[in-house]
ZAMARGU-4260 file (C-alpha; in steps of 0.2 Angstrom, whole numbers, plus 5000, padded with zeros to 4 digits):
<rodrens>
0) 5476/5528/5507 | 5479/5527/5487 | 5465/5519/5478 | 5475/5514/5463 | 5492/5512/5460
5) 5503/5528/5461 | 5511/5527/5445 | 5493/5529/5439 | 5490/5545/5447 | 5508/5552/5442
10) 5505/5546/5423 | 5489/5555/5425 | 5494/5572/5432 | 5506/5570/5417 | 5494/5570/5404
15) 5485/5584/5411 | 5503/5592/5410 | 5503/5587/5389 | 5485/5593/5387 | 5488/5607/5397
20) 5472/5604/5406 | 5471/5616/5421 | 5455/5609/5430 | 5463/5591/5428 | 5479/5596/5435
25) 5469/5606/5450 | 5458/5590/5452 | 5475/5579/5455 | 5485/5591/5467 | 5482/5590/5485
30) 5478/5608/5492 | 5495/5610/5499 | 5504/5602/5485 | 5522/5606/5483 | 5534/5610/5464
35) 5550/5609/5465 | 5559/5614/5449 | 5577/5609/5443 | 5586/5622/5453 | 5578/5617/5469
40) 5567/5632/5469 | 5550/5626/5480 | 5532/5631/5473 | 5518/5629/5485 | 5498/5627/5485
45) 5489/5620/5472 | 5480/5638/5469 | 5497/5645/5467 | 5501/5630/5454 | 5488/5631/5444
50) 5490/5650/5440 | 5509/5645/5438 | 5506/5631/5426 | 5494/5644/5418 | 5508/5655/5413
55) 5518/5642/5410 | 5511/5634/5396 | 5506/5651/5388 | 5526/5655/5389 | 5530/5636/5380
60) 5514/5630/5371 | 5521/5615/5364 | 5530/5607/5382 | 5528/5591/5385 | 5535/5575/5396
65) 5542/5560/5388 | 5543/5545/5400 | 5551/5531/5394 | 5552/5523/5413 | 5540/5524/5430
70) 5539/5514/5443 | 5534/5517/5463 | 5542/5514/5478 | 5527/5513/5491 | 5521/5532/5488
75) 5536/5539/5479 | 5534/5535/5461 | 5551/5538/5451 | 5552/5540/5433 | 5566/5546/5420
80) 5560/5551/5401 | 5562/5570/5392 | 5553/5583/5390 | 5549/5593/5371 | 5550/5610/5375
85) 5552/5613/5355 | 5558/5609/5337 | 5574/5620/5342 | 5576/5608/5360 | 5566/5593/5358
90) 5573/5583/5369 | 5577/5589/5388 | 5583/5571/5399 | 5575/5572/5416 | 5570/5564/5429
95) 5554/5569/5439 | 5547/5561/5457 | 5530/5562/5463 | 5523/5558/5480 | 5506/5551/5479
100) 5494/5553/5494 | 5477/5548/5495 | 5477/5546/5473 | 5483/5565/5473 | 5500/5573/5468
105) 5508/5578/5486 | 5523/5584/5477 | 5530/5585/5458 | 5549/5587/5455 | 5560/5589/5443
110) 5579/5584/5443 | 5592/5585/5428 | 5595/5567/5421 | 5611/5567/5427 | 5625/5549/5432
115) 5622/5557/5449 | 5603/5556/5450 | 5600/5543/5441 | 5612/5534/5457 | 5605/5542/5468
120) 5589/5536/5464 | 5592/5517/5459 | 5590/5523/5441 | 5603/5512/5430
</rodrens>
């Protein structure tokens, strides 16, 4: 049972992402927490994630997520924004889910901001 809303543990995790704050990022994922990036490609465990998220930021040190909306749907919180990978590609549409269970990210995904998404999803 979530404590708080789940858009507050998603808006969280996120700026733990933007600080690129390990422990806080461990401290929000469930054990068996699940990454799945644009291309579908599954990441699992949070010990796996941290040391992914490790290399990740040392590889683009100035990533971050933009949100410009969030809302949830019972434990599935939905959100559309962009992320700054850079001055050269500042802004990257997206649209990320998050299923929150027991105030911890269950699972983090990422989807291409796409017409065919954002339907999918109820996104207008």
């Amino acid at each position: 049972m979530n404590t708080k809303a789940p858009q507050q543990t998603a808006l969280q995790f996120n700026e733990c992402i933007n600080a690129r704050d390990l422990d806080g990022l461990a401290l929000l994922m469930t054990d068996d927490h699940v990454f799945v990036d644009r291309d579908g490609e599954i990441h699992q465990s949070r010990v796996f994630m941290v040391e992914a998220w490790r290399q990740f930021f040392q590889r683009f040190p100035n990533y971050k997520n933009i949100f410009t909306r969030i809302e949830a749907r019972g434990n599935l919180v939905l959100i559309r924004g962009h992320a700054y990978w850079s001055e050269s590609k500042p802004n990257d549409p997206a649209i990320w889910t998050a299923t929150i269970i027991n105030d911890h990210v269950s699972e983090w995904r990422i989807y291409a901001d796409t017409e065919q998404n954002r339907a999918a999803f109820s996104l207008a």
